[in-house]
N, C-alpha and C positions, 0 to 999 in steps of 0.2 A: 582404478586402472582400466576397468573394463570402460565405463561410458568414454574412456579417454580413445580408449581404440575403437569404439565405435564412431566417434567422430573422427578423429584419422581416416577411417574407410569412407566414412561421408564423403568427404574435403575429397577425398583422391579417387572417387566414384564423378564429383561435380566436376573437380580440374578433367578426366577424361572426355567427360559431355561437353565441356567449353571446348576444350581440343577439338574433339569429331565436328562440333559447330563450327568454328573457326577454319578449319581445313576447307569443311563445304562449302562454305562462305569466300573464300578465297577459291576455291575453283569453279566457281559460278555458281554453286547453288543447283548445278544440272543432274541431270539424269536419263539414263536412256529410256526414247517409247519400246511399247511393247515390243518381245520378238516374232519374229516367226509371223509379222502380217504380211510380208510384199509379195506380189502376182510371183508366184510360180512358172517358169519357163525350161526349156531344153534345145538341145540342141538339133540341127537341122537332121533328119532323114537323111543319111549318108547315101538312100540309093535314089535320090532327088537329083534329074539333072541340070547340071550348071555346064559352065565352061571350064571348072576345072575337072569335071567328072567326065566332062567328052575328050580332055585332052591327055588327062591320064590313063584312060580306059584299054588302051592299046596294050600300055608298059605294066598296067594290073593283070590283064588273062595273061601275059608271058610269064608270069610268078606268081601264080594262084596261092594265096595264104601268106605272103610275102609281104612284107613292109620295105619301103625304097625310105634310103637313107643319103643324104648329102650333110658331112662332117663341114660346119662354120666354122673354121679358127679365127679367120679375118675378120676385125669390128668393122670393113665394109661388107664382104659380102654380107653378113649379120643382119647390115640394115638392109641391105637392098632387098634382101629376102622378107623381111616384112613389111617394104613399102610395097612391093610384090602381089603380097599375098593381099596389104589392101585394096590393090587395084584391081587384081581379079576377081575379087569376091563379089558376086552378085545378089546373094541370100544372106549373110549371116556372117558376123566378124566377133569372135569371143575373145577378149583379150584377159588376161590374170597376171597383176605385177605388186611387187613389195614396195617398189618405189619408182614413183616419176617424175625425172627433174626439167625441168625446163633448160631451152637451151637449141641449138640450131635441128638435130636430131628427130626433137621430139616434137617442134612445131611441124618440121615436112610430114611427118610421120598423120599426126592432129589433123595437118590440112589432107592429105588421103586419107583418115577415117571420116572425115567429116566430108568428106567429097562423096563418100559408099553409100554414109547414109543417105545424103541428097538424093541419091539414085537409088535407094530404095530400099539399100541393106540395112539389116537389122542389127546393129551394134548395142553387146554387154560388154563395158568394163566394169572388172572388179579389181581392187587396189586394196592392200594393205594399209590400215587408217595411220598409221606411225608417223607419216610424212606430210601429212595433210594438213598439218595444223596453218591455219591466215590461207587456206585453198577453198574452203567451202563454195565462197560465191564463185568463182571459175569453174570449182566440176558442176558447181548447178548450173551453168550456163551451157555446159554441153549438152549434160544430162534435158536441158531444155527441148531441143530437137527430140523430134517425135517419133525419129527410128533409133536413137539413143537413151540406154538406162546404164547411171553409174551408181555402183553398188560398191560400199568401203566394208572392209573384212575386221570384225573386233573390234569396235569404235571404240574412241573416246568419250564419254558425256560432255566435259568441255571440250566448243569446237574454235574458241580464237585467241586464248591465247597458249604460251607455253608455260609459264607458271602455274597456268591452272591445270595443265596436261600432268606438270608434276607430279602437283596436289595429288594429282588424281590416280596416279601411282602409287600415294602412302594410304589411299581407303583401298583401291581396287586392285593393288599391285600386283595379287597371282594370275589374274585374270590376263590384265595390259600386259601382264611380260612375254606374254604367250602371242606371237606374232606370225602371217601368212607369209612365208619366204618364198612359193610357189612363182613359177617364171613361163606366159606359157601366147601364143599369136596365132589364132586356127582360123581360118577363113573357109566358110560353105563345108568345114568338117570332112572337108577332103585334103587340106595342105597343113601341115601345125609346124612350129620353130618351138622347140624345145630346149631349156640350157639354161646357163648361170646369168643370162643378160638380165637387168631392169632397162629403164627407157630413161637414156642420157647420153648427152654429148661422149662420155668417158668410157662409154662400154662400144662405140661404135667409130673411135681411133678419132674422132670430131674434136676433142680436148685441147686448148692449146697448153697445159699443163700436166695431170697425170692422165696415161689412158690405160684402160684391163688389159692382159691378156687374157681371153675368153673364151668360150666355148658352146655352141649353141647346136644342136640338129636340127635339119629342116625334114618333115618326114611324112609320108604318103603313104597309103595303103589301110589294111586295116590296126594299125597302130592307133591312128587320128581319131576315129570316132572312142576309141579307150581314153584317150586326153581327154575327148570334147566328155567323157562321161565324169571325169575327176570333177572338169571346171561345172557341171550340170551340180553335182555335189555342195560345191560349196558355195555358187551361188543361189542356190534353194537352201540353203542351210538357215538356222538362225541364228545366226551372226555375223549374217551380210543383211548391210542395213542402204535402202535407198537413200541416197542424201538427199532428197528432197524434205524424207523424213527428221534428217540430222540438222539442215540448214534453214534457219531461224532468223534470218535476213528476204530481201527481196532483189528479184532480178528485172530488169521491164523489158519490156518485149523488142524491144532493137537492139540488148545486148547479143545477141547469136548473131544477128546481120554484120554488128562492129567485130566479133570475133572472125566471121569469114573476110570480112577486108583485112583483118591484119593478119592473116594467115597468108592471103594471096600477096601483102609486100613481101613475109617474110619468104615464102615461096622463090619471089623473083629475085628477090636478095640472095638466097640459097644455092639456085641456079648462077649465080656468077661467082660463088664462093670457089676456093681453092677446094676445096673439101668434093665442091661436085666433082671438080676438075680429077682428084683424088679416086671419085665412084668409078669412071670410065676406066680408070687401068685396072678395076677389080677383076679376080679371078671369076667371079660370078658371071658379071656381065659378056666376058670373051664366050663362057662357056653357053647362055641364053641365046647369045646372034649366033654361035656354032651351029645348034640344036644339039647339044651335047654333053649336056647335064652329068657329070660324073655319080649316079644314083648306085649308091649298093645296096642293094636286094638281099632280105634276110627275115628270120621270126626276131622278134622283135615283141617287148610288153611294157605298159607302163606299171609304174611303182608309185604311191602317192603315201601320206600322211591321208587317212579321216579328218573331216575338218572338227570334228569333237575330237582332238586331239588338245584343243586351248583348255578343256576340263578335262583330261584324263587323269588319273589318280596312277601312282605306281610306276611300274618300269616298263620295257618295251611291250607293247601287246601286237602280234600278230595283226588283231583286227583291226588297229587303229593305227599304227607305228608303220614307216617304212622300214626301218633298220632291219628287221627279222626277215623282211622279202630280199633284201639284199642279203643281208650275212649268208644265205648256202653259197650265193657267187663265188662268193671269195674264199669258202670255206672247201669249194671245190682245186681249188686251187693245187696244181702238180708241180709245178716250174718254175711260173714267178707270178709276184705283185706290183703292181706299177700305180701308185695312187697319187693323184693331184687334187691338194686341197687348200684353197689358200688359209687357211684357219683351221690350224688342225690341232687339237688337242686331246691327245690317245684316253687319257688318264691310264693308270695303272692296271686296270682288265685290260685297254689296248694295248697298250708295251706288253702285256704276257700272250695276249693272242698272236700279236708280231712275233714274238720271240719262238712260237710254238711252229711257226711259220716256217722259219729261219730255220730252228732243230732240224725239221724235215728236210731242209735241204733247199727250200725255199728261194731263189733270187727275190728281195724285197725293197723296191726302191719309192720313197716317198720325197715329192716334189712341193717346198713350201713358203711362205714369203717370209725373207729377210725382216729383222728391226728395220731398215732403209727400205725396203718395198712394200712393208704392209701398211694397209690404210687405216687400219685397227692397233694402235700398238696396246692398248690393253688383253687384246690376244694371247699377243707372244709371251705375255706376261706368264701365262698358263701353260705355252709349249713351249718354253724352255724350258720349264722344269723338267722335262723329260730327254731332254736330245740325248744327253750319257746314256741312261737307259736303253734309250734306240738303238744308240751305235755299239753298247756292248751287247744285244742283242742281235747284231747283225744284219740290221739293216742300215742300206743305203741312204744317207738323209743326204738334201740338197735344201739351199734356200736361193730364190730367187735374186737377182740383181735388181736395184730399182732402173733398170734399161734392160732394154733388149736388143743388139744389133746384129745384123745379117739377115740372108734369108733362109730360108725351108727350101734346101735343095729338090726334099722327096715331092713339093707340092707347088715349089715354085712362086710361091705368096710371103710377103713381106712381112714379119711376125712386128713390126711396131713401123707406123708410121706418122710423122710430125709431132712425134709429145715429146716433153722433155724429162720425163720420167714414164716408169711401169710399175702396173704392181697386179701381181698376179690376183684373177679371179674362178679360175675354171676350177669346175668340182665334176671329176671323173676318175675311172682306174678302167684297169685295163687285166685281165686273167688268162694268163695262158697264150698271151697272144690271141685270145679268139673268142672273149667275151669282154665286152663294153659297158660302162656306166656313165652315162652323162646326164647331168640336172642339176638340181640348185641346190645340193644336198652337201654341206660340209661334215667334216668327221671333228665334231665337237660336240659339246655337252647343250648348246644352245639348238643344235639343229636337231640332236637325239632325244631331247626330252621337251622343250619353249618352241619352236619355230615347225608349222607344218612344210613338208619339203615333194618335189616333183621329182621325179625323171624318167628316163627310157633306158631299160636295158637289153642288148641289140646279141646274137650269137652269131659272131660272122670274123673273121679273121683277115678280111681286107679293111674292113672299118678299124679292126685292132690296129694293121701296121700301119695305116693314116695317121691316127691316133697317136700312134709312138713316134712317128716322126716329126711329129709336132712337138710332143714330151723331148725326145730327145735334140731337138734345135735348142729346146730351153734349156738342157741337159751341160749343154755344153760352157766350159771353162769361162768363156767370155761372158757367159748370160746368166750366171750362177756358178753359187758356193758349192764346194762339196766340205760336208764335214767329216772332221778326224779327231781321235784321241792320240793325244802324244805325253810319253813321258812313262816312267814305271810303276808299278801298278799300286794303289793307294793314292799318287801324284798327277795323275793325268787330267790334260786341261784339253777345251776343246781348241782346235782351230779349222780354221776356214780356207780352202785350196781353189784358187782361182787364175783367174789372167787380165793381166792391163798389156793393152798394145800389144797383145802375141807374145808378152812375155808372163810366165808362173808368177801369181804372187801367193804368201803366207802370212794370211793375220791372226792375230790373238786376240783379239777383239770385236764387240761384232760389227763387223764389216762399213762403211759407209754410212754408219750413224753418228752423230752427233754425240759429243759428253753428254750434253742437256739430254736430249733424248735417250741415250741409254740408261742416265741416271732417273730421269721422269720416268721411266717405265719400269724399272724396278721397284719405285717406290707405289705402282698403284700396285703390286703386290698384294701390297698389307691392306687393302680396300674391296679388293674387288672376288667375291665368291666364284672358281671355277665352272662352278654350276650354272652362271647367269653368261659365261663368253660361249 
């Protein structure tokens, strides 16, 4: 009996080692070089001058200590503010994104950074590796240019295909699941755009399909040089890896030449697009030939994840976690909550902190996307289990339309323009009226413990009602569910309170989805761990 189980442990000791081989083997066999060797850099000397430092120098001594803030709602002004910021920049462009799609947006964008460096500036992008995969030779062709380093965040060892990306999730998986959601465009570390955008057609209303509603700050003063010290952080980290290091292929020396030619078609191409045609009626732009920048002036700090946050062990920590710099915010809280998150999954500690909320006496209103407007439906899988809990705790819930129509009387900007769908993206709240959050930071279990997260939190009460008038264009009947419990108690089911054509409607159902899709999304249910959305 015994040698019999000793050979059983053999056998299923060898099947494990053929396994672990086989897995390698199919994901290329690779592995990451060392960490922690690329050149070390920082960001520029804030009191270095440029031309943005002489031009905002005025609007600084009027608000000594003071951070100047201009609220993005529009996917144009968005863009236009970091094609902007690449044009002014004469020293120094740091950019930090989760994802970049190609696409009309993000060439114009490409052709202004690559235009900065030509003239001297010194551009870092850093990127989340998650998206990269069949990209390698193209970011090494930027990264090629000699005032450009492109640095990926938590690589993958396999760089071409996705099957091997897999693989490489069933050896490395704690590791890989742990992703930079950080979102962030600082030029000469005097100008930064901060917020929920990545770099794509759909975040900057360019889409002729879905585009976000979004949310981004453009922001001046001494706020910026605290950003430009986050993105200092995590690209000296070790686990931002230079792709030159990652990329195992060859580039030859005319491919950068062939990239600025086809940059300058798509360029002139871009220029006659509807879409430009689109930039000129931005609120942005009326407000640059004005000279009359809508800036609100206020303290102001940034909030970051540590980028050793992809190893952290345990629950929230102060020194590494953003959540615990946020929670006094809201904990401060007299009057009300106003929270926008397109992916919002409280669990059960949050439905009891809500509800303690509420007890008080709290106004508590949470803004969130629809089955029909989210782009994740594996999400909602996870926030529906909670919406009764919400509502019989007393809070406010909404869920987004997948449209948007009208405009924003308080701000006069067009809250969706040419898509034929929306689906909410912005991650902010709003306290008392008179404290602000915005960044890239959702209230889920992926963002609180897997994904490092950015933002800026602002103490000013004209940014708050900007803020809310935005929230509350989307607030409204036309542009969103409001939900309800009806029926007597043990028996109550939800529904959804809305309007078609100006007139109230009542569903039982959720909203604007499909059978298939209500029915597909229930069933990844039984698949998908709470802990990983």
């Amino acid at each position: 009996m015994f040698p019999t189980l000793q050979r059983l442990r053999a056998y299923t000791a060898r099947l494990a080692r053929w396994g672990a081989c086989t897995v390698a083997l199919l994901a290329g066999c690779a592995t990451l070089p060392p960490p922690g060797e690329e050149a070390r850099s920082t960001a520029l000397d804030p009191s270095t001058m440029t031309r943005l430092s002489r031009t905002l120098a005025a609007d600084l001594a009027q608000h000594p200590g003071k951070s100047g803030m201009v609220l993005l709602d529009s996917g144009l002004d968005a863009f236009i503010a970091r094609a902007l910021a690449a044009d002014l920049a004469e020293r120094t462009l740091d950019l930090q994104y989760y994802l970049v799609h190609d696409g009309l947006t993000t060439r114009v964008l490409l052709a202004r950074i690559l235009a900065a460096a030509d003239r001297g500036v010194r551009v870092r992008l850093l990127i989340d590796d998650l998206y990269t995969v069949g990209k390698d030779a193209n970011i090494a062709v930027l990264d090629g240019h000699p005032n450009i380093e492109v640095r990926v965040f938590n690589p993958f060892a396999s760089r071409t295909w996705q099957l091997g990306r897999l693989f490489s999730f069933l050896t490395d998986g704690e590791r890989l699941n742990h992703r930079m959601h950080n979102k962030m465009f600082v030029a000469d570390n005097q100008l930064a755009v901060v917020g929920g955008r990545n770099l794509g057609d759909e975040y900057y209303w360019a889409s002729d399909d879905t585009n976000f509603a979004d949310m981004d700050l453009l922001a001046v003063g001494p706020v910026v040089p605290d950003v430009s010290a986050s993105f200092d952080e995590y690209w000296n980290s070790p686990w931002s890896y230079r792709i030159r290091r990652l990329f195992t292929g060859t580039t030859d020396g005319g491919a950068l030449d062939r990239l600025r030619i086809r940059l300058d078609k798509e360029l002139k191409k871009a220029a006659e697009s509807t879409y430009a045609q689109r930039l000129k009626q931005a609120d942005l732009v009326g407000y640059l030939k004005r000279g009359e920048v809508p800036m609100v002036w206020a303290d102001a700090r940034v909030v970051y994840d540590k980028p050793r946050k992809v190893v952290a062990k345990g629950g929230p920590d102060p020194a590494v976690h953003i959540g615990p710099l946020v929670r006094p915010v809201a904990d401060s809280a007299q009057t009300e909550l106003t929270i926008v998150s397109p992916y919002f999954i409280p669990g059960d500690p949050g439905v009891e902190y809500l509800r303690s909320l509420c007890a008080r006496g709290l106004r508590v209103r949470i803004l969130t996307n629809s089955l029909a407007s989210n782009d994740v439906s594996a999400v909602h899988v996870g926030y529906s289990h909670y919406r009764e809990a919400l509502l019989r705790a007393g809070v406010e819930l909404h869920e987004m339309r997948p449209a948007l129509v009208g405009r924003n009387n308080a701000r006069d900007s067009k809250l969706m323009i040419g898509s034929s769908s929306a689906s909410l993206h912005t991650k902010a709240f709003v306290v008392d009226s008179a404290h602000v959050f915005v960044g890239s930071m959702n209230l889920d279990p992926r963002s609180a413990y897997l994904n490092t997260e950015l933002g800026i939190l602002v103490d000013s009460s004209e940014l708050a009602r900007q803020l809310l008038a935005v929230v509350g264009q989307q607030l409204l009947p036309r542009n969103s569910f409001k939900l309800q419990l009806e029926g007597p108690e043990g028996k109550q089911r939800l529904v959804w309170i809305g309007e078609e054509a100006g007139q109230p409607v009542r569903v039982t159902t959720e909203p604007m989805a499909s059978w298939w899709r209500r029915t597909s999304t229930r069933m990844m249910g039984f698949f998908v761990p709470e802990r990983m959305l």
